[in-house]
N, C-alpha and C positions, 0 to 999 in steps of 0.2 A: 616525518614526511610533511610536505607543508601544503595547504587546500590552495583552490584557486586564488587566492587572495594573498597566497604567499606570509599567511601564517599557519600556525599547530592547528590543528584543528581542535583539541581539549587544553586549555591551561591545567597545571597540576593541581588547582583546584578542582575542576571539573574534571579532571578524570576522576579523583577521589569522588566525587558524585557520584560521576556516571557507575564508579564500582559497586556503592555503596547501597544505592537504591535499588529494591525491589523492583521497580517501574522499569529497569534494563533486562532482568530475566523475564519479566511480563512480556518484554517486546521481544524478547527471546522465543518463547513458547508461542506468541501468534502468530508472527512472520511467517515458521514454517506451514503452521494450522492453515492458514490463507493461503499460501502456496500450494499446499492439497487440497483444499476447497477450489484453489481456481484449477489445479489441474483439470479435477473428476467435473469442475462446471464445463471445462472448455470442452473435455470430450462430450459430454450430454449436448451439448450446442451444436458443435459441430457433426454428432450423428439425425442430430434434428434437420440440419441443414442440408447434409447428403441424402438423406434417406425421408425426411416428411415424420418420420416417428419417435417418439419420445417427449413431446412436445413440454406438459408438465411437468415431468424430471429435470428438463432445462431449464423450466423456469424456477421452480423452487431449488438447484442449485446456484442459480444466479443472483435467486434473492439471498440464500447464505453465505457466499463467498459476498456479496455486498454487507454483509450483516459483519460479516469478518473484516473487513474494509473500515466501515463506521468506528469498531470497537479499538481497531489497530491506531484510527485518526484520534480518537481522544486518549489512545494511553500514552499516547508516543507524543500529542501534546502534553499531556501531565510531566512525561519523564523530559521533555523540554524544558519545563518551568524548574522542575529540581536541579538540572543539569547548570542551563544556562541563565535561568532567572525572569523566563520568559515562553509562554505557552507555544510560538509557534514563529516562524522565519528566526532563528537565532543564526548566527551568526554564520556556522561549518554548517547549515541545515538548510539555510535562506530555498535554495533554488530547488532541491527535492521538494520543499514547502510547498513551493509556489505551483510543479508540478504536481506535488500530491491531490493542490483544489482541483485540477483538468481529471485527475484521475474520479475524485469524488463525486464532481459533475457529472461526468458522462454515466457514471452509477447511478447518480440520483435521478438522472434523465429518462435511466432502462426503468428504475421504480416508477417514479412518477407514469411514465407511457403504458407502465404493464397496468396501475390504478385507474386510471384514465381511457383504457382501450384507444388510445389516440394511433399507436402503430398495430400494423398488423403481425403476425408471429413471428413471420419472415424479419420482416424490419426489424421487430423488439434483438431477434438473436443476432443479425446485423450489428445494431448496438451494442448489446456485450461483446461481441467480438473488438469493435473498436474500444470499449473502457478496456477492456483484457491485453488490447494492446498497449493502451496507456498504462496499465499496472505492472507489465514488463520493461517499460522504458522507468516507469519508475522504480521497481525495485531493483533494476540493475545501480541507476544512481545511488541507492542506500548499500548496496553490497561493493560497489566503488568504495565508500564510506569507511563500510566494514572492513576493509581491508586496508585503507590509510589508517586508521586505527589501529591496527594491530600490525601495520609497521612503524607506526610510531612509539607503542608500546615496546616495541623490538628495540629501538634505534635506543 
């Protein structure tokens, strides 16, 4: 199957990379992790939101699914550099890349504001809810991904 660019998305080197490294079942094993971290955040958020209570469980899930976040953005650049020979926008990646910074942002924006007391609780959980949105537009992009991959692997 062929990316937007109207090539493979792995040459038959880089798939033998991409098989071969460790740094692909790393990113195997967080993706979901961060995907449970951001569920059980969003609900803590969102009952914070409807109801006033819970306020600290939201926050200290917010700051872990951001912790899950950080740790996912540097392995997944590591397994970039083995893959494609290059930590980050490679080539089949460019444009989740470049969404993934929007996603980082608006995370770094909840941290920094939660440090800072600049928002108030209302507002901080406001925020997460917009990063949370952005980390579902972005991990739909990666699972697009994941699955021209593996009909390419098919084909």
């Amino acid at each position: 199957m062929k990316n937007d660019q109207g090539t493979q998305l792995y040459t038959a080197e880089e798939r033998v990379k991409r098989d071969q490294t460790i740094w692909t079942t790393i990113q195997g094993i967080l993706a979901p992790l961060q995907f449970l971290a951001f569920i059980i955040s969003l609900a803590l958020v969102l009952r914070y939101l409807w109801n006033g209570s819970g306020y600290e469980a939201a926050t200290v899930s917010v700051v872990i699914k951001t912790g899950f976040l950080y740790l996912i953005m540097v392995t997944g650049a590591i397994w970039e550099k083995v893959v494609f020979g290059q930590y980050l926008f490679a080539r089949p990646f460019f444009w989740e890349d470049v969404f993934s910074f929007v996603v980082i942002t608006l995370h770094t924006a909840y941290i920094w504001a939660l440090l800072t007391g600049s928002l108030t609780p209302v507002q901080l959980m406001v925020l997460a809810l917009a990063a949370y949105l952005a980390y579902v537009i972005n991990a739909g992009q990666f699972l697009l991904k994941l699955r021209m991959a593996r009909l390419e692997a098919a084909a």
